[in-house]
Each structure stands twice: as C-alpha cells, then as structure tokens.
C-alpha positions in Angstrom: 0.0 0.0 0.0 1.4 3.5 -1.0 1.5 6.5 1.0 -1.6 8.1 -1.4 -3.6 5.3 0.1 -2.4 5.5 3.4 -3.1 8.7 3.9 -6.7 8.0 3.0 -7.0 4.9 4.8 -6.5 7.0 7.7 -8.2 10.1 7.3 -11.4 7.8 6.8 -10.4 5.7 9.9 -8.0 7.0 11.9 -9.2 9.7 14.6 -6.1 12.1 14.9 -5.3 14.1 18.3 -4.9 18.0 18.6 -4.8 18.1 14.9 -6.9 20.7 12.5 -8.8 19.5 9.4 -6.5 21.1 7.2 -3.2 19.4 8.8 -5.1 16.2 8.4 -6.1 16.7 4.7 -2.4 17.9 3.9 0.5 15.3 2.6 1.5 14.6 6.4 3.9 11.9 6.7 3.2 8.5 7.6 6.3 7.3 10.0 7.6 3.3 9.6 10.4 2.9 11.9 13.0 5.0 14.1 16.5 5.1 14.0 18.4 7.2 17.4 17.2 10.6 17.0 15.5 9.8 13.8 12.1 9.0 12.1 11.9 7.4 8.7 8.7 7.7 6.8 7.0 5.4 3.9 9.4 7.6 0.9 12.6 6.5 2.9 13.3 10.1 4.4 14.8 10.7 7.3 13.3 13.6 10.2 15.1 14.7 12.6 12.8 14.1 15.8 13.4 17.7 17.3 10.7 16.9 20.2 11.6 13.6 21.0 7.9 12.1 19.9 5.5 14.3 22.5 8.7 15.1 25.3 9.2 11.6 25.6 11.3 9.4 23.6 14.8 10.4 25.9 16.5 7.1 25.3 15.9 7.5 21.4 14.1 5.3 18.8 15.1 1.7 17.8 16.8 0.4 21.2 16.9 -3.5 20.6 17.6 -4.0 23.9 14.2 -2.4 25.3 12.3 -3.8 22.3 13.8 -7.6 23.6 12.5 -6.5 27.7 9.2 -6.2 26.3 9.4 -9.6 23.7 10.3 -11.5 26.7 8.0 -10.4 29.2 4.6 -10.7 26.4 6.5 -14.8 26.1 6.7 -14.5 30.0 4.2 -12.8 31.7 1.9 -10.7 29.0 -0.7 -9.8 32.2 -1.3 -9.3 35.7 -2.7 -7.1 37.6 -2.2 -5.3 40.6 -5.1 -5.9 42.6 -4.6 -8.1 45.6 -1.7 -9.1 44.0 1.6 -8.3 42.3 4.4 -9.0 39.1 7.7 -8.8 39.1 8.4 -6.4 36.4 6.1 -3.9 38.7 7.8 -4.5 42.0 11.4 -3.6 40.2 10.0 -0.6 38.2 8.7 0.7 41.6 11.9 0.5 43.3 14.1 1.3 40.5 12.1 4.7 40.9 12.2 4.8 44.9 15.5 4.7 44.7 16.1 7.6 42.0 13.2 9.9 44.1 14.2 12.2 46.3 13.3 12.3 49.8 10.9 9.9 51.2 9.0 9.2 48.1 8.4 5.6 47.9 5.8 4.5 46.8 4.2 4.5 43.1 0.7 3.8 42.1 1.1 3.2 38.0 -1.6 4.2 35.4 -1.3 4.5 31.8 -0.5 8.4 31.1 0.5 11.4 32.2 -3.4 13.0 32.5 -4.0 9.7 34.4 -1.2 10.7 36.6 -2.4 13.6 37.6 -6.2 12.5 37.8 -4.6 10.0 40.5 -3.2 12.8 42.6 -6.1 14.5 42.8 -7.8 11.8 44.0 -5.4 10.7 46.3 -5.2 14.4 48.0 -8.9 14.4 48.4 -8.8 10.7 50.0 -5.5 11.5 52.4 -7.2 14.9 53.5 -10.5 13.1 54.2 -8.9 10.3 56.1 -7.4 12.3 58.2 -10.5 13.8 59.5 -10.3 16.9 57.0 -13.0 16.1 53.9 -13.6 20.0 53.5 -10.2 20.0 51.4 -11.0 19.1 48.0 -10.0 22.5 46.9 -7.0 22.5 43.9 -4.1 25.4 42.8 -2.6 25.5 39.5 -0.5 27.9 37.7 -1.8 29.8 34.7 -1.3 28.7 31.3 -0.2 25.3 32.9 -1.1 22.1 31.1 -1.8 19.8 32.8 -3.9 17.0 31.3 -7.1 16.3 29.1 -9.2 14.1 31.2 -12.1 16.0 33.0 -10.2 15.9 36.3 -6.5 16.7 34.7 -8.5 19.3 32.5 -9.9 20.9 35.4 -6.5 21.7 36.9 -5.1 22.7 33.6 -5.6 26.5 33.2 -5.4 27.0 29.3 -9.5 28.2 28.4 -8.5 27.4 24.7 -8.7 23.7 25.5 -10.8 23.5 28.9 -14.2 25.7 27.5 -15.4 23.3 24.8 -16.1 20.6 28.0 -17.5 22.3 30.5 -18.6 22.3 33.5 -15.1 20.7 35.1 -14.4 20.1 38.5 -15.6 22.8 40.6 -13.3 24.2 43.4 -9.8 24.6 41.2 -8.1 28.2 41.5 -5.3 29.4 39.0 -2.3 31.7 41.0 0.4 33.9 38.5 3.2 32.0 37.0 6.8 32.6 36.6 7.1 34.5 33.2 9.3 36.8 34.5 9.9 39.6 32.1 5.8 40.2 31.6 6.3 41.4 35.3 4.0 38.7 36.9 7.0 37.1 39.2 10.4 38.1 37.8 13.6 37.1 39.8 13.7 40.1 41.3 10.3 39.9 42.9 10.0 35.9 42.9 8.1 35.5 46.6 5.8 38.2 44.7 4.1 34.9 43.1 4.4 33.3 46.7 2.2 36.2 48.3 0.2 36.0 45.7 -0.8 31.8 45.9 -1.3 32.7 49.8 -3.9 35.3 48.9 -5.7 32.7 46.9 -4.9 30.4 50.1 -6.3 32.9 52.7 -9.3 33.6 49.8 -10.9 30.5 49.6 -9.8 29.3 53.3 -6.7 27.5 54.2 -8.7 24.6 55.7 -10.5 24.1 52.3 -7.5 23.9 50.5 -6.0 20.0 49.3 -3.1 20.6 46.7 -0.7 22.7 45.0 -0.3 21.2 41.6 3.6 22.9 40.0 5.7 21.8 37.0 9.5 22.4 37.9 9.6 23.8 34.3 6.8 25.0 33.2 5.7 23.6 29.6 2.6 25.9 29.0 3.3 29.4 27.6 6.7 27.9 27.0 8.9 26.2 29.2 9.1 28.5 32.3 12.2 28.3 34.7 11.7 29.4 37.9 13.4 32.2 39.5 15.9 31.4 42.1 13.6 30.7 45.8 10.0 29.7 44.3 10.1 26.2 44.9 11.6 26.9 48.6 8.8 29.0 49.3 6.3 27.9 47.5 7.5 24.5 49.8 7.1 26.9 52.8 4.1 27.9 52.3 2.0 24.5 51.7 3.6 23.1 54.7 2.4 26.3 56.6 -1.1 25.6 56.0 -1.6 22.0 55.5 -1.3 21.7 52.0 -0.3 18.8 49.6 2.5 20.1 46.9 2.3 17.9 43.9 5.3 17.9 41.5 3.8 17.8 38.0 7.0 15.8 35.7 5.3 14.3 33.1 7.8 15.8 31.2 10.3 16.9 33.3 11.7 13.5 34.9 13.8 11.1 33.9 16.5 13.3 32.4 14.7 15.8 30.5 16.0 18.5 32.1 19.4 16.9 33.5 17.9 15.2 36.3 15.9 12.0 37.2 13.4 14.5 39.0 12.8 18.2 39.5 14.3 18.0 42.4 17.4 18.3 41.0 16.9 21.7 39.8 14.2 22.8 42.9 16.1 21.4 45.5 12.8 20.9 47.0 11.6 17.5 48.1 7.4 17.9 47.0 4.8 15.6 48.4 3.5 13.8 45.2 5.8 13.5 41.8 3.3 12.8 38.6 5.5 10.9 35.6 5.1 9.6 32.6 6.4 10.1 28.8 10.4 9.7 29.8 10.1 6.3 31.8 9.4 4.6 28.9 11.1 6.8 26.4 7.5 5.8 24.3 8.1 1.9 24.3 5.3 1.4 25.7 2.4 3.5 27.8 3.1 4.5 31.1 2.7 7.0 33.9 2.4 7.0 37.7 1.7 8.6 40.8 5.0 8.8 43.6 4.0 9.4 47.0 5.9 10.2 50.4 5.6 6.9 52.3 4.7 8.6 54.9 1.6 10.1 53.2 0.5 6.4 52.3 0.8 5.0 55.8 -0.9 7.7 57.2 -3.9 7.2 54.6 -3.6 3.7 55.0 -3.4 2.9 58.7 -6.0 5.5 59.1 -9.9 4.7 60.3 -11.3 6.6 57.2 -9.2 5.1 55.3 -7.6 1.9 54.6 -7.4 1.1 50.9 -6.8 3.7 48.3 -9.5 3.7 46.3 -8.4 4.1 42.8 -6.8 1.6 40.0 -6.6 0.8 36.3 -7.1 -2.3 34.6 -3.6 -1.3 32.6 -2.3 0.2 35.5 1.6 -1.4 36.1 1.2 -3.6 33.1 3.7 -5.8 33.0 5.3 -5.3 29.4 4.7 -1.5 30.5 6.7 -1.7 33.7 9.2 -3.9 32.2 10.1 -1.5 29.6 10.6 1.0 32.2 12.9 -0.7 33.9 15.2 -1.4 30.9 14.7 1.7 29.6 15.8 3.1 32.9 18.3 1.0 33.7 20.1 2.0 29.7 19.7 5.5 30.7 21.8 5.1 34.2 24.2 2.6 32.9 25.0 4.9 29.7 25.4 8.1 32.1 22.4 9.6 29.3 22.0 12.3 32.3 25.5 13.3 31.8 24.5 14.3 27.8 22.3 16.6 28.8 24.5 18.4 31.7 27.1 18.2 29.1 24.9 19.6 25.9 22.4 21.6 27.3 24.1 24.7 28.3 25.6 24.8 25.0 22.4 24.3 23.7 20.8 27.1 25.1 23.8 29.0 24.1 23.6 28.2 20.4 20.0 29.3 20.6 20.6 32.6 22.6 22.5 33.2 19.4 19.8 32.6 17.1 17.8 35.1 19.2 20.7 37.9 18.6 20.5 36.9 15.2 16.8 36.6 13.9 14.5 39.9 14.8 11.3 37.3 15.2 12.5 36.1 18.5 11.3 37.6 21.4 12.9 35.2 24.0 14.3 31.6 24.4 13.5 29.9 27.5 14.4 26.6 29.0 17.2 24.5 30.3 18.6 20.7 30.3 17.1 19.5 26.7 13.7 21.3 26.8 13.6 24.5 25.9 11.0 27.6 23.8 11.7 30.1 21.6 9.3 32.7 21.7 8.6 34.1 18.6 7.2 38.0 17.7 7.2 40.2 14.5 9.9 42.7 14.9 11.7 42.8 18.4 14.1 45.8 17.2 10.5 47.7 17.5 8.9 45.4 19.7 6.6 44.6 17.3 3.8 41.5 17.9 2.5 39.3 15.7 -1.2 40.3 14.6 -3.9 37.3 15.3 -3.4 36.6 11.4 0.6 37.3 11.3 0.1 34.4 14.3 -1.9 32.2 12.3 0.3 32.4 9.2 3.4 31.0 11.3 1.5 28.8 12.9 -0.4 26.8 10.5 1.6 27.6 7.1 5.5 28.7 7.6 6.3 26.4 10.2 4.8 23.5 9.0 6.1 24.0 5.7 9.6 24.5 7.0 8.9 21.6 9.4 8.5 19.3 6.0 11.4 21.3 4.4 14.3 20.7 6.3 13.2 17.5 7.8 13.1 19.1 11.6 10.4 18.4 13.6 9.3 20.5 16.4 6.3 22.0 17.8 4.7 25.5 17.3 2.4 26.1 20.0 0.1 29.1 21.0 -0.4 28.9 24.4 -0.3 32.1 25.4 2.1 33.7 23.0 3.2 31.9 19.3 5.9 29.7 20.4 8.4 27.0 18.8 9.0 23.9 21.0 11.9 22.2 21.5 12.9 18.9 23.3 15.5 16.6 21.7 16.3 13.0 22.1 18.2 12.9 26.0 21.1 10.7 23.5 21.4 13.8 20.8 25.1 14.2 20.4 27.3 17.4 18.4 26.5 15.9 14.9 22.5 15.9 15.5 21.9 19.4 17.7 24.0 20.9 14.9 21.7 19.9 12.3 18.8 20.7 14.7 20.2 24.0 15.5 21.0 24.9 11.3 17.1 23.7 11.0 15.7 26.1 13.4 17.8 29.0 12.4 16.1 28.3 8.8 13.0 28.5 10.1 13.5 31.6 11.6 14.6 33.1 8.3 11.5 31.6 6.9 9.1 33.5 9.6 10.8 36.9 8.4 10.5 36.2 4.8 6.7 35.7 5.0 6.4 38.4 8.0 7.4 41.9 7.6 8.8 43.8 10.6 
C-alpha cells in the first residue's frame, strides 16, 4: 500500500489528536520505523525528531535492547494485575524509581499516562485529606497557562480556556495563581516571593482549611517552558507546609533526564509531596505514567480509620510489558550516564539558541534548560513589534509546517499564550545531531521573516 492510500485509509479511519482538518487533509507523513534521533517515513526520508515524539522518547528510537524487555515479558508474563496481587516487572520498576526519588517518596501507584497521573493525585489528595479527619479540602491550585492533562479531572487543573471551555462544567473548586514569566512582570527574579504572596492570597481567599493541593511543574511547559526564579520552589515548599497543604510535583515531562535530572528535584532542590510521571520512563516503548507518593503520606492514609485502601486503580495500570520497559529503559539510561549528555549539551544548547535570538528579529525570548527549551517568537523585536492574530496564524499553521517538511526538523509551534516553537530533543542527541537541529531552526526563523514583515 502507498503512501496516497495511506493517507486516506486513515483520514477515513483514523481519529487524529490536537490536529486541524487542514493538517489532516495535507501530505502529512506517515512514519515506519525510528532510528536514534530519527524518524523514517513510507518515501525512505529521514526527520530529525526535534521533540523527542511528544517530550518523551529520551533514550531515542530503535533500542533492541528495550524492544527484547518487552518480547520477553509478552513470552513471560503478558498480564497481571495489581489488585490483591503483584508481578515482578512492577515491584522492580517501583523500586528502581524509589531509589532515584528524592526524599521519602516511595511509593508508586502506575496508570497509563501522564493526565492519568495527575487525575490519580487528585484523588489521592482528596482521599489522604479526608482520612485524616479533613474532607472539606478538595479545593486545587494551579499555575496559569499550565497544562496539565485532558481528562475531565486533569482538564480541570489545567488552566489554558482554549482547550478547557469546549467541556464544561469541570471540576468545581480549582483556582489558578500567577506563573513565573518573568519579564511580563508577573514574578520576575527580582520579585519571585511576589508569586508566593500572591498563591497565599488565593490560600487565605478560599480558606486554608478548604485547600488540598498545590499542583507545580519544575519547568513549566505551558506558555513555554518556564524556569523558575531562584527561591519559588523553597517558598512555594514553605508555604503548603504552613497551611496544610499537599504540593504535587507535576514531571510528566520533566523527569527522567529531561531536564538533567531524574526528577525536578534536581533543579528545585525541594523534596514535593507527590511526583506525577510519565512520557520519559518509557522513552514511548510502551504506555506508562504514575503517581509517587511520600511513604509517609500512604501510611498515614492507609493505617487510618477513614481510610484503609486507596480507592483508585486501572485495569492497565503497572502492566507488566509496560513496567518492564521502564525498567530497561531506565536502567540504559543510568548505565549509559544519558544524564551526563544533557549536563554536558544543554548549556551549549541554550547558548547556540541565545544566538539565534541575537540573530533573527522574530525572536522575542528563548526559554528553557537541560534538553527542553522555547523560543518565543514576535514580529519585529528591534520595534517590539507582535505578531497580529493573522501574522500568528500564518506561522503557525503555514510557515512552520512547511519548513517543518522542508528541512526534515520536527518540532512544535504552539500558541499557548504567545506563538511559540517547542523544543525537546532526544536525551542521547550528540554534536552531529543538535547541529543539524540547530542549522534547521535558524532556517526556520529566516522563513518567519521572509513571509512576515517587521
């Protein structure tokens, strides 16, 4: 079958995700196999897989040796489940991440995804709260233009309206506090505990007592890979423990090595209650996400009169292909120091991009660290200049995705908050492929300012 009838096969039958009618009516490419850094499509050409899949393919494409994990556990053991019982592949997955967490986080409840991840520490904040004699706090924080999900629960504590309004009504009871987008002026590193005193006055608002989670990403991927200023996690640690309040580590994208570190702890240097995971664990071999808790959170909930079992599971949940994947894959990652790449590359990384923005007038800021990083794009930053709604749409939905096609690069342009290009390499991208990453974005670039005039 050729790609012409591919493409039709699966316009007819295949239900695409986040993607326009136009996009899906276009000559997109249909992908075969995966090579390192690479994708290879039906016509034999090779892309450049500048986001690593969706943030998660860190180890990089076509590992044999995570491929064979999974063949043997399907010949082993293809399921079990986790109720009442327990698999091997499970029990070393969960300890393998025990012993990268920080602090006392110990314990993982798997699911299937990262929006199933964060629906699971919802729940369990509501549960631990209730058990402990407090079932008035049910109430949720999150950061504006955080994503953090598409299930109804995840959706609710997502604050983008663009992709929350066509569902309503969510969850009731979910509050959104300022960011860090510093040089907008909402919490700059000047001002950082600015964005603290403003979360407490939400806090003091709705009522301390009433209050069951923070919900944080240690880089934030809406509106662009946010870094936070030096002292927000501290305080924003301060300031849950003050009044009670769960702090939940949002990494779905952010652990296992994204941004240099198994967890966001490494950069924070705070120890949260709850870390949500997902893409990086498997690198994409297989679906998984989970839910880390402080053992001392589930022994509380668990030895507790109102409580005793928490209530919540999945079917797939700890699967045991899934879990075995993540323990090669994780296991590759440690034994081939993949960490080290990215403490190695990624300041030269964002250097080689800080130099695009000097060089190219349509960049209004780059933003990120480790391997995940934004560029920010605007019309004319010599005049600071934006992008009109159309000018947007024009870069969004014909330059880039031409250029995307072009030069064999993918990435991501995003509008979440501002017109943004994405950027999150392979964790195992050496000199050779940022280079050719690099000379594809800065081509892009030069295509925005062709087709936009300052």
């Amino acid at each position: 079958m050729d790609v012409t009838e591919l493409r039709a096969r699966a316009r007819r039958h295949l239900g695409p995700h986040f993607t326009r009618k136009d996009t899906w009516e276009s000559d997109f490419p249909v992908f075969v196999r995966g090579e390192g850094s690479y994708l290879i499509d039906t016509e034999g050409d090779r892309f450049l897989d500048g986001l690593a899949g969706l943030f998660c393919v860190n180890i990089g494409h076509g590992r044999d040796d995570i491929a064979k994990a999974a063949s043997e556990q399907i010949g082993t053991l293809a399921y079990a489940s986790n109720w009442g019982s327990a698999h091997i592949p499970a029990i070393e997955a969960s300890a393998l991440i025990a012993d990268l967490a920080p602090g006392d986080l110990g314990t993982t409840f798997f699911v299937n995804s990262g929006s199933e991840a964060v629906e699971t520490a919802v729940k369990f904040a509501r549960q631990y709260h209730r058990s402990q004699g407090n079932p008035q706090r049910t109430k949720i924080i999150s950061r504006e233009m955080a994503y953090h999900g598409t299930t109804l629960g995840a959706l609710s504590v997502t604050q983008l309206p663009k992709i929350k309004d066509p569902f309503g009504p969510l969850l009731p009871g979910v509050r959104s506090v300022p960011n860090t987008l510093g040089y907008l002026g909402d919490c700059g590193p000047a001002n950082e505990l600015d964005c603290i005193a403003a979360i407490e006055a939400v806090i003091e608002e709705e009522g301390a007592e009433t209050i069951a989670a923070v919900f944080a990403e240690p880089v934030q991927n809406g509106r662009g890979a946010l870094v936070p200023p030096d002292g927000y996690w501290p305080a924003l640690r301060a300031l849950c423990d003050k009044h009670g309040i769960l702090l939940v580590s949002d990494e779905v994208i952010c652990s296992f090595g994204r941004l240099g570190h198994w967890f966001g702890h490494g950069l924070t240097g705070v120890v949260p209650d709850m870390i949500t995971f997902a893409k990086g664990s498997t690198s994409g071999y297989a679906p998984l996400g989970g839910l880390i808790v402080r053992e001392q959170l589930v022994r509380e909930l668990y030895d507790s009169p109102k409580g005793g079992v928490f209530t919540h599971g999945a079917t797939w949940g700890g699967h045991p292909v899934s879990t075995a994947v993540a323990v090669a894959n994780i296991t590759a990652m440690r034994d081939e120091n993949v960490l080290g790449n990215v403490t190695a590359r990624g300041p030269k990384l964002k250097s080689a991009l800080d130099s695009l923005m000097s060089a190219h007038r349509c960049v209004k800021d780059v933003r990120g660290t480790g391997f995940f990083y934004a560029i920010e794009l605007m019309a004319d930053s010599d005049s600071g200049r934006e992008f009109t709604e159309q000018e947007s749409l024009t870069v969004l939905r014909k330059v880039l995705p031409e250029a995307f096609a072009r030069t064999k690069v993918i990435l991501r342009g995003d509008d979440r908050g501002a017109t943004m290009l994405m950027i999150s390499p392979p964790l195992v991208a050496d000199d050779e492929v940022l280079s050719e990453l690099l000379h594809g974005i800065d081509s892009m670039l030069t295509d925005i300012e062709k087709a936009i005039q300052p």
